[in-house]
Gaussian input, Z-matrix of N, CA and C with variables (Angstrom, degrees):
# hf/3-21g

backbone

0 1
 N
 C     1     B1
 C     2     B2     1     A1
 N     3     B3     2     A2     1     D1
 C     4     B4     3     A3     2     D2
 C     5     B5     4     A4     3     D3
 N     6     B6     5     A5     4     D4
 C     7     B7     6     A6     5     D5
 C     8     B8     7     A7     6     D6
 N     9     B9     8     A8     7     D7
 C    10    B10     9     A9     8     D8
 C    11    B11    10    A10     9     D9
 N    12    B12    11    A11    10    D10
 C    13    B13    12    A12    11    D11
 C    14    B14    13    A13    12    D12
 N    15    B15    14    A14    13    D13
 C    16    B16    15    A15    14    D14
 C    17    B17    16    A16    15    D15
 N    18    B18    17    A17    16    D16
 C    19    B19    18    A18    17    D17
 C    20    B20    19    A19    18    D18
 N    21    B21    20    A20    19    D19
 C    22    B22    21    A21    20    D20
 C    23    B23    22    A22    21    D21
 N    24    B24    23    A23    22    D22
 C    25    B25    24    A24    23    D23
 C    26    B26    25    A25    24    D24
 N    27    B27    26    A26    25    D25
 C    28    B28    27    A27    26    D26
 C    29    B29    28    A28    27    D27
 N    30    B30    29    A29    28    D28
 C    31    B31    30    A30    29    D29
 C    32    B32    31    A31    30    D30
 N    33    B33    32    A32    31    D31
 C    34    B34    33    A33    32    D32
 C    35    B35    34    A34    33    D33
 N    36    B36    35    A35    34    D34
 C    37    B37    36    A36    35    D35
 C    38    B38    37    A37    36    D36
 N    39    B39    38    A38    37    D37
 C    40    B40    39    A39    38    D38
 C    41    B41    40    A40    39    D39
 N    42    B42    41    A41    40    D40
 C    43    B43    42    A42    41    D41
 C    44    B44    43    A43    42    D42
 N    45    B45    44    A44    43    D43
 C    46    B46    45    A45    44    D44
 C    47    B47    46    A46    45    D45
 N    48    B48    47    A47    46    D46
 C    49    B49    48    A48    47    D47
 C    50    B50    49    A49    48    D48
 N    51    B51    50    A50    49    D49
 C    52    B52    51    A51    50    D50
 C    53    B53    52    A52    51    D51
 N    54    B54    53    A53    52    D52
 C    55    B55    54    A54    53    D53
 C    56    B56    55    A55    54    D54
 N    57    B57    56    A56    55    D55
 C    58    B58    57    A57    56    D56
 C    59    B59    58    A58    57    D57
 N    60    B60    59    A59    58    D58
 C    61    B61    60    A60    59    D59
 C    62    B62    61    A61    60    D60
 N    63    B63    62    A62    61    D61
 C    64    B64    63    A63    62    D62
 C    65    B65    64    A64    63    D63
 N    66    B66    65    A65    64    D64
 C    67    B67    66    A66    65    D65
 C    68    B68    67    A67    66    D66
 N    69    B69    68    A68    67    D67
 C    70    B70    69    A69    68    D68
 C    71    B71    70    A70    69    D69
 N    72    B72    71    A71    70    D70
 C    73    B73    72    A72    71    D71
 C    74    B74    73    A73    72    D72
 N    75    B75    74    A74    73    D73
 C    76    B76    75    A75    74    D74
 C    77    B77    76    A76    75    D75
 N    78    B78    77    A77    76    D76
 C    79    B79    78    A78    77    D77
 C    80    B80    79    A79    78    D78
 N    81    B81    80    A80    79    D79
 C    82    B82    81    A81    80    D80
 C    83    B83    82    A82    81    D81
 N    84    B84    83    A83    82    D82
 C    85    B85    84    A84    83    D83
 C    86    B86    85    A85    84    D84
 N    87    B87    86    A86    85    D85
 C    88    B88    87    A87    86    D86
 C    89    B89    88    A88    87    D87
 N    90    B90    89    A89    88    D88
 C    91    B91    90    A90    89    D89
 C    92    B92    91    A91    90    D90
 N    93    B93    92    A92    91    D91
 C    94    B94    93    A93    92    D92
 C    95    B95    94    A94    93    D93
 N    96    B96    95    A95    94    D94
 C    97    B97    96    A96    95    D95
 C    98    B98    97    A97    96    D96
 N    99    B99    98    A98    97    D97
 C   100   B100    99    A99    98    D98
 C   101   B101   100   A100    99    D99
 N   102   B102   101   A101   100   D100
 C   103   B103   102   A102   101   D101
 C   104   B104   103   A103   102   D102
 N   105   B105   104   A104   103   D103
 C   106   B106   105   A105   104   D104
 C   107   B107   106   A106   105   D105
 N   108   B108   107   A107   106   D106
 C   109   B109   108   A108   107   D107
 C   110   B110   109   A109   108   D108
 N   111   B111   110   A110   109   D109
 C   112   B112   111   A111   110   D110
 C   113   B113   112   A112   111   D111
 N   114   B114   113   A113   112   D112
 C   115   B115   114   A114   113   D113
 C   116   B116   115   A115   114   D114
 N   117   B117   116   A116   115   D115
 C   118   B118   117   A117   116   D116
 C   119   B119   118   A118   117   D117
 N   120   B120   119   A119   118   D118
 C   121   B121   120   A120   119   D119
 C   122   B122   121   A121   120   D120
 N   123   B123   122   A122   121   D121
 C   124   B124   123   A123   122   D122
 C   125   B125   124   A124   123   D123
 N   126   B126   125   A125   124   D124
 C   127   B127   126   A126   125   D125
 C   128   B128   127   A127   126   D126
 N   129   B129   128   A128   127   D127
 C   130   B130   129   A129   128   D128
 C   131   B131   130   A130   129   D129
 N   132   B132   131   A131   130   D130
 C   133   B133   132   A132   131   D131
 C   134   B134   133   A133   132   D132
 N   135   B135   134   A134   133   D133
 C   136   B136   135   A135   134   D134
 C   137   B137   136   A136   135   D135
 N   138   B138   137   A137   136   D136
 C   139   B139   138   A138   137   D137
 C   140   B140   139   A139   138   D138
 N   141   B141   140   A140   139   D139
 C   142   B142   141   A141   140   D140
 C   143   B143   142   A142   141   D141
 N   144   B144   143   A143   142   D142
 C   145   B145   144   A144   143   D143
 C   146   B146   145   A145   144   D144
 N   147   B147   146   A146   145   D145
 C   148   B148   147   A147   146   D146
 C   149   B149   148   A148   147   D147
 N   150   B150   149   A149   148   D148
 C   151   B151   150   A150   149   D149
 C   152   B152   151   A151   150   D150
 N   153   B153   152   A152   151   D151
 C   154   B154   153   A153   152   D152
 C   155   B155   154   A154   153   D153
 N   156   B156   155   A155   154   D154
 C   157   B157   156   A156   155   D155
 C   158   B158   157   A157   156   D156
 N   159   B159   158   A158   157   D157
 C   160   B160   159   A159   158   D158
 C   161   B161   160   A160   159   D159
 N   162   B162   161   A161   160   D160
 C   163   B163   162   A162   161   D161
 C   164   B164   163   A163   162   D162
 N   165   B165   164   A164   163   D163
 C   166   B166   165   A165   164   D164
 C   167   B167   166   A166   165   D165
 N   168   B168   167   A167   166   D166
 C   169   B169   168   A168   167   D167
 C   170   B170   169   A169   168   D168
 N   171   B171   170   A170   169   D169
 C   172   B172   171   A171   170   D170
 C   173   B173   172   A172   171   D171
 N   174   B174   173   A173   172   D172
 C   175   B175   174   A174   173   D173
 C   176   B176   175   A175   174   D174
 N   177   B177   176   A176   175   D175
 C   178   B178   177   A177   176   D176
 C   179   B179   178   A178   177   D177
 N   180   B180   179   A179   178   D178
 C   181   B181   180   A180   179   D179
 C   182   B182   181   A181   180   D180
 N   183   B183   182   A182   181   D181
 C   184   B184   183   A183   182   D182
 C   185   B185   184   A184   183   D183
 N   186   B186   185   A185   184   D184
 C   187   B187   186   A186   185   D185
 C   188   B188   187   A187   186   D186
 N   189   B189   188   A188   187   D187
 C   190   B190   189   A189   188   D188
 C   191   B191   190   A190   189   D189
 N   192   B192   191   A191   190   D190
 C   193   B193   192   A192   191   D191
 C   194   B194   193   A193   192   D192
 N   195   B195   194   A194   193   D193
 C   196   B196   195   A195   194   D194
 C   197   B197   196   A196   195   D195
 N   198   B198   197   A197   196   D196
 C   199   B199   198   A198   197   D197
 C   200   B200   199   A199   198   D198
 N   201   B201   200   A200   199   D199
 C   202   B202   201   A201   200   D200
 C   203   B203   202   A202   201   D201
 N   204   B204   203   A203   202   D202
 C   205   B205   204   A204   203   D203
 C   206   B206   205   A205   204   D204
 N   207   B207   206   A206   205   D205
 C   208   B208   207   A207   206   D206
 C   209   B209   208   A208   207   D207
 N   210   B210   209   A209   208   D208
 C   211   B211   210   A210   209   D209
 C   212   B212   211   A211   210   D210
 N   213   B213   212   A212   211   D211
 C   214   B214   213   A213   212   D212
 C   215   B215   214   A214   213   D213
 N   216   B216   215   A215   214   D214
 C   217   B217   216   A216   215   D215
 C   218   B218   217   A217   216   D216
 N   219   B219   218   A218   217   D217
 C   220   B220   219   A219   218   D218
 C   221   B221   220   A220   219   D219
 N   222   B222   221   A221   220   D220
 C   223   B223   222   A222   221   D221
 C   224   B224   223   A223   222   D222
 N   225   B225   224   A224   223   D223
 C   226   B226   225   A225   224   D224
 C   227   B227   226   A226   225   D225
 N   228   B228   227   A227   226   D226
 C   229   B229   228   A228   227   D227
 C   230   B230   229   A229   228   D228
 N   231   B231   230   A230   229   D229
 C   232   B232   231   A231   230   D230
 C   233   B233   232   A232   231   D231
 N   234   B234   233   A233   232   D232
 C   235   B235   234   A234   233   D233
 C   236   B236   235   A235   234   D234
 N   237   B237   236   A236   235   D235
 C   238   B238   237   A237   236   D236
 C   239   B239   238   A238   237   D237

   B1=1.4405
   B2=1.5260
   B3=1.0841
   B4=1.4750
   B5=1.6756
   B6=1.2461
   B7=1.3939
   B8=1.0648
   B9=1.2316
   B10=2.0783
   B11=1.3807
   B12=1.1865
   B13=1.4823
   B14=1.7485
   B15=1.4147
   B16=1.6424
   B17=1.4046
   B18=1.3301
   B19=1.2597
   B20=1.3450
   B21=1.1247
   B22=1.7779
   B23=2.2135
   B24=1.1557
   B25=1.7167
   B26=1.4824
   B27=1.7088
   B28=1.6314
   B29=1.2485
   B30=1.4888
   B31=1.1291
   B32=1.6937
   B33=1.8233
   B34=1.6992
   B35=1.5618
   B36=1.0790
   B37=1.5309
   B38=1.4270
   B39=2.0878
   B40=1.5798
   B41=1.5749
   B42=1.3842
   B43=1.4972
   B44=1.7232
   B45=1.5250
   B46=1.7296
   B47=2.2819
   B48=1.7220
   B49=1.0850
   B50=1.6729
   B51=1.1266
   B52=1.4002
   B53=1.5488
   B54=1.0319
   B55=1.6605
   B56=1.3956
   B57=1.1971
   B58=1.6426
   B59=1.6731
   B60=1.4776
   B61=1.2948
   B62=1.8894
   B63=1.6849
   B64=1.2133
   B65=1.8495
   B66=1.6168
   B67=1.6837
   B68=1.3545
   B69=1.1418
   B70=1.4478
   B71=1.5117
   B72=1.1309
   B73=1.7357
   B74=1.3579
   B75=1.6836
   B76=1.1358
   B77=1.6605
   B78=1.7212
   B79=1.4409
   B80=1.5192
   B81=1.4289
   B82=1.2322
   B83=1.3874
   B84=1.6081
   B85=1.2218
   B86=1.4861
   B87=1.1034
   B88=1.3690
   B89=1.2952
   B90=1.1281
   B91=1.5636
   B92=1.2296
   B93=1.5484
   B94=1.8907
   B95=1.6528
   B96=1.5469
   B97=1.7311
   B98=1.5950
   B99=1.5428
   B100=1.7441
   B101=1.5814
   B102=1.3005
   B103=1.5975
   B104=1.3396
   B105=1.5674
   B106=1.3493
   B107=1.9821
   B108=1.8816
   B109=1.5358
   B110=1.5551
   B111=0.8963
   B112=1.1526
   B113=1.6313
   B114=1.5538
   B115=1.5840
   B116=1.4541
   B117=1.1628
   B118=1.6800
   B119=1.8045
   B120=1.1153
   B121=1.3496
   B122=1.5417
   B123=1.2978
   B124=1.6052
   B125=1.6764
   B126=1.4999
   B127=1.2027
   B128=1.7159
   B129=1.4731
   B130=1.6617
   B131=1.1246
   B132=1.9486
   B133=1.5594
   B134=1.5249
   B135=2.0143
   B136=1.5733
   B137=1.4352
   B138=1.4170
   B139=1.6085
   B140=1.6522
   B141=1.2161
   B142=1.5396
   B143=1.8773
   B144=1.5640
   B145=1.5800
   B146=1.4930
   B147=1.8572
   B148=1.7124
   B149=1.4807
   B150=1.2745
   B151=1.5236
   B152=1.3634
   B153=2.0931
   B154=1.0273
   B155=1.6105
   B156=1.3562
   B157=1.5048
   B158=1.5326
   B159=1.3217
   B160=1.3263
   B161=1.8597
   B162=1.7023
   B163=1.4189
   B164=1.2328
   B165=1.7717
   B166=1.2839
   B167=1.3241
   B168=1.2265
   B169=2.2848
   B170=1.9313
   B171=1.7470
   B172=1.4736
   B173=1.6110
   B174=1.2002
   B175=1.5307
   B176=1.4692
   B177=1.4438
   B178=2.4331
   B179=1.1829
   B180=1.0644
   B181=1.6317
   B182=1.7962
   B183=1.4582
   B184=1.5307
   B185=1.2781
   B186=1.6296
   B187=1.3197
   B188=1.6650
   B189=1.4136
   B190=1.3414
   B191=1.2868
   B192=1.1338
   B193=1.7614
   B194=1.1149
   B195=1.6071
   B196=1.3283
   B197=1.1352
   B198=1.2270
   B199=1.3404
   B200=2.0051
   B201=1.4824
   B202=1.3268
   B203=1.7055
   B204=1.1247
   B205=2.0008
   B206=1.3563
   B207=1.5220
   B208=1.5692
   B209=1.8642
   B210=1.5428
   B211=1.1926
   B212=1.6950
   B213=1.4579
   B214=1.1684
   B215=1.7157
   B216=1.1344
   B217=1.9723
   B218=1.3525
   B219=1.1982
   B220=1.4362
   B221=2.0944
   B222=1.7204
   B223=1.7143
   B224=1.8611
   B225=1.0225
   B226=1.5771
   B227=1.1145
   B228=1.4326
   B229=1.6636
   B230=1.0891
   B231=1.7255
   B232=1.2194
   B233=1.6760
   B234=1.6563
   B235=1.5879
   B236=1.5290
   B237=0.8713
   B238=1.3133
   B239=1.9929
   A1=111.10
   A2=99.32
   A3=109.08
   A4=138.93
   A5=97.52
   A6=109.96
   A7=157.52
   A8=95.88
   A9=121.40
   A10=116.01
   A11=124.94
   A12=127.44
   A13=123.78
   A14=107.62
   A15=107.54
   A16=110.39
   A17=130.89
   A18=120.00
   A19=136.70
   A20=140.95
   A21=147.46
   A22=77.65
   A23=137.47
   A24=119.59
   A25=93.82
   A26=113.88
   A27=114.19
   A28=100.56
   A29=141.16
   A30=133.56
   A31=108.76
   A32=102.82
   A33=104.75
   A34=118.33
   A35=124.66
   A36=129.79
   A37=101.04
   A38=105.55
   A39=114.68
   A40=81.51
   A41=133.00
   A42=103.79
   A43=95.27
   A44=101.90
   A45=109.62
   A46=80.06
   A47=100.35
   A48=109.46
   A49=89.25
   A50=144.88
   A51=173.45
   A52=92.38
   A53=118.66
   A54=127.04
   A55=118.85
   A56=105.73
   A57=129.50
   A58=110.66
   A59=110.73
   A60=89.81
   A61=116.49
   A62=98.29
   A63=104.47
   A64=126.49
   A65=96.19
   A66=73.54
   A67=113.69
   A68=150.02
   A69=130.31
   A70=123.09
   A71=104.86
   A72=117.51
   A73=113.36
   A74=125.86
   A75=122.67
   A76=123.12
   A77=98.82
   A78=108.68
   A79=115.48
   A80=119.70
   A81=116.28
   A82=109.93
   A83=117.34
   A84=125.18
   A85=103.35
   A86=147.43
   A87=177.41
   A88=113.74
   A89=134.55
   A90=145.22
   A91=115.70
   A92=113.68
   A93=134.92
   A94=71.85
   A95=100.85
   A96=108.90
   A97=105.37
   A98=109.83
   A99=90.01
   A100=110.88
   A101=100.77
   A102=101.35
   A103=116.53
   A104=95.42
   A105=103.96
   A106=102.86
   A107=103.66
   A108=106.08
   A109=103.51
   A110=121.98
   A111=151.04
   A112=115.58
   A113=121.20
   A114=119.95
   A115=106.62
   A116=87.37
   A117=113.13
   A118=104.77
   A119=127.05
   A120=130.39
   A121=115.45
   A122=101.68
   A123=103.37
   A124=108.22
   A125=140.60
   A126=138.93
   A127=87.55
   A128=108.27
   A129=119.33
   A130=99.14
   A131=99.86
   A132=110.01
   A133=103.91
   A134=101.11
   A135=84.04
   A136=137.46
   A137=102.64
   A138=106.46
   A139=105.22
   A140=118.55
   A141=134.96
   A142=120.96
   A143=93.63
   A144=112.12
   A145=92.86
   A146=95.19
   A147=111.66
   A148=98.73
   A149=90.29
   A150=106.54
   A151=117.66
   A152=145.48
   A153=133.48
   A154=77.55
   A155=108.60
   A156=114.50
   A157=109.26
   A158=101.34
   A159=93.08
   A160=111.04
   A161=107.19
   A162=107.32
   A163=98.53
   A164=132.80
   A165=139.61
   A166=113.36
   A167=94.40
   A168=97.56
   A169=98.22
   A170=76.28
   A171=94.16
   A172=129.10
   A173=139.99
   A174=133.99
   A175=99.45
   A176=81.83
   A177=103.11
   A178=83.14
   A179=161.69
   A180=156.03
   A181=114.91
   A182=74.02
   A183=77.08
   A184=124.38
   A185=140.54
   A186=141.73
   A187=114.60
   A188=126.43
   A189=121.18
   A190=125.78
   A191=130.97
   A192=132.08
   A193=108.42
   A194=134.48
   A195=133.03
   A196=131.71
   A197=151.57
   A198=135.17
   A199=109.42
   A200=109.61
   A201=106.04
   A202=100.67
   A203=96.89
   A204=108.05
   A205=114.92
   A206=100.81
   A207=93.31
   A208=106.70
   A209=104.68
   A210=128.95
   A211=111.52
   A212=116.76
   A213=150.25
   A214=96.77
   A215=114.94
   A216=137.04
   A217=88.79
   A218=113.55
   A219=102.26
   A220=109.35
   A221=94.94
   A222=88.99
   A223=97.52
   A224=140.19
   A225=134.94
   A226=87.75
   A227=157.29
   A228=137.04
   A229=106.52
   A230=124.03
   A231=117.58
   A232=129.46
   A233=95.92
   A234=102.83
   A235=98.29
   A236=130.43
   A237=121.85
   A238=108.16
   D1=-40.30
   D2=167.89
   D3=-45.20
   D4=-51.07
   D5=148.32
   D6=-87.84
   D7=-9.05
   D8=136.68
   D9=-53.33
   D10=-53.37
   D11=163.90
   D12=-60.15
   D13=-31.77
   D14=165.79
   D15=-82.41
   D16=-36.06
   D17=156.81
   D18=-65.20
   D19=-25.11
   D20=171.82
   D21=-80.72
   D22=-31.70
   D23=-172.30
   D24=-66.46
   D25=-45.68
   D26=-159.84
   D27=-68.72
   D28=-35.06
   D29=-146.71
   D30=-100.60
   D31=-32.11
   D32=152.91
   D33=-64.07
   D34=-7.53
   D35=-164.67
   D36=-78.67
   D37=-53.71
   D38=-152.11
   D39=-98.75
   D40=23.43
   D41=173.35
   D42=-108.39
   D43=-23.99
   D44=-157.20
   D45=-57.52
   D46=-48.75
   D47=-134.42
   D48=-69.29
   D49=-44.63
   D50=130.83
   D51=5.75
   D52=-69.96
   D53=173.98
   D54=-36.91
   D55=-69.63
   D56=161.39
   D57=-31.85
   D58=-52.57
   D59=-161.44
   D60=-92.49
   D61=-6.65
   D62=162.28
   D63=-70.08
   D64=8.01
   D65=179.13
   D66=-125.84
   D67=172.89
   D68=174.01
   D69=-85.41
   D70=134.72
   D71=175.86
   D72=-34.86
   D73=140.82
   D74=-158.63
   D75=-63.60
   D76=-30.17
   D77=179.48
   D78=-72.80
   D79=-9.79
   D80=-170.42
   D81=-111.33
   D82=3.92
   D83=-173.52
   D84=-109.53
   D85=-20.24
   D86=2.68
   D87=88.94
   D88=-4.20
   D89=173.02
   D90=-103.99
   D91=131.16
   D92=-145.63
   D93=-78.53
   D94=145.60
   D95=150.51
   D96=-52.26
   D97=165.92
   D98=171.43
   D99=-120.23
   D100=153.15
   D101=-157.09
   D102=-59.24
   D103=168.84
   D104=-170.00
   D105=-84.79
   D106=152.62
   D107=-171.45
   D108=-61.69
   D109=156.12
   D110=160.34
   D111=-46.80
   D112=108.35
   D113=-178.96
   D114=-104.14
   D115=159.32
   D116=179.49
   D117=-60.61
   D118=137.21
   D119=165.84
   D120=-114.71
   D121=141.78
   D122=-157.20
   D123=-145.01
   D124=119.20
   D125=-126.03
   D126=-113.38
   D127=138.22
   D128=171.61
   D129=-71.33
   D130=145.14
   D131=-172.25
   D132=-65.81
   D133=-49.20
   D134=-177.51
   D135=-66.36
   D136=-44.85
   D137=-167.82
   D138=-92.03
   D139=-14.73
   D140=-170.19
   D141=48.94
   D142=47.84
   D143=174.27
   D144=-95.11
   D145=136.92
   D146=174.31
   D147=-64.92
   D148=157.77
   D149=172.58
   D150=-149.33
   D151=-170.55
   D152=-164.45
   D153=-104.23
   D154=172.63
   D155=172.51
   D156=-81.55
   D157=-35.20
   D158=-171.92
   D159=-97.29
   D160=32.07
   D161=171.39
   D162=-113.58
   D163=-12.53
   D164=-178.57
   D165=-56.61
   D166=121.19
   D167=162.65
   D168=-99.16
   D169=115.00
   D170=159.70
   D171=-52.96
   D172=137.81
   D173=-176.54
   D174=-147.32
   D175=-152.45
   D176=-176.22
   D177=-85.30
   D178=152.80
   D179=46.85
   D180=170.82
   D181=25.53
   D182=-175.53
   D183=162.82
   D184=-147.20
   D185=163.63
   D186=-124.04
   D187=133.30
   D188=-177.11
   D189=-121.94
   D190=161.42
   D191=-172.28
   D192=-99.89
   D193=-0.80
   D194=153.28
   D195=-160.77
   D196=150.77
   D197=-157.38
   D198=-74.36
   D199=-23.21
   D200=164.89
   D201=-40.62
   D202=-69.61
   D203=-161.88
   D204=-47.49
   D205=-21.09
   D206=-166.58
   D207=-86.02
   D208=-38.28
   D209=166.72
   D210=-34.27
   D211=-64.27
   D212=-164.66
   D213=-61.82
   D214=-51.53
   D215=-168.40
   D216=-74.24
   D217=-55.95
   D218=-152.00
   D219=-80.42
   D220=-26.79
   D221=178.08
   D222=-75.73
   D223=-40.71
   D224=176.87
   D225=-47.25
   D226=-68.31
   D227=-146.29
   D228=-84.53
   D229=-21.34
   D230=172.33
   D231=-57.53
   D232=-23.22
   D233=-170.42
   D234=-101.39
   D235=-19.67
   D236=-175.62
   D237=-78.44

C-alpha cells in the first residue's frame, strides 16, 4: 500500500513539475510586443491628409489617399 502511495506522490510530482515547465516564466510572459518602426508620412495631393507611405497610391503629381482623389487630381490637370 505503501508504494501505491509513493507512486500516485511521484507521478503528481513529475506532472505538477511537467506543467511548470511547459509555460513561460512570468516576466517573459508579461512583456509588451515591441513596437512597430516608425513610417514615413506623406500628405495627399488633393485633400493634403497625412497618410502611411506604404498606404499611398502613387499617381501624376503626387501621392493620394484614395483612388477617388487620384482620379479627381489627375482629370483637373488634365484640363488645365
Amino acid at each position: 500500500m505503501k508504494y501505491l502511495l509513493l507512486l500516485i506522490g511521484l507521478g503528481v510530482l513529475f506532472f505538477v513539475l511537467g506543467a511548470r515547465r511547459g509555460r513561460p516564466s512570468e516576466p517573459e510572459a508579461r512583456k509588451p510586443p515591441p513596437p512597430a518602426p516608425p513610417q514615413a508620412m506623406l500628405s495627399c495631393a488633393e485633400c493634403g491628409m497625412h497618410l502611411p507611405a506604404d498606404e499611398a497610391l502613387p499617381g501624376k503629381g503626387g501621392v493620394f489617399c484614395s483612388a477617388a482623389h487620384r482620379t479627381s487630381f489627375e482629370a483637373r490637370q488634365g484640363q488645365a
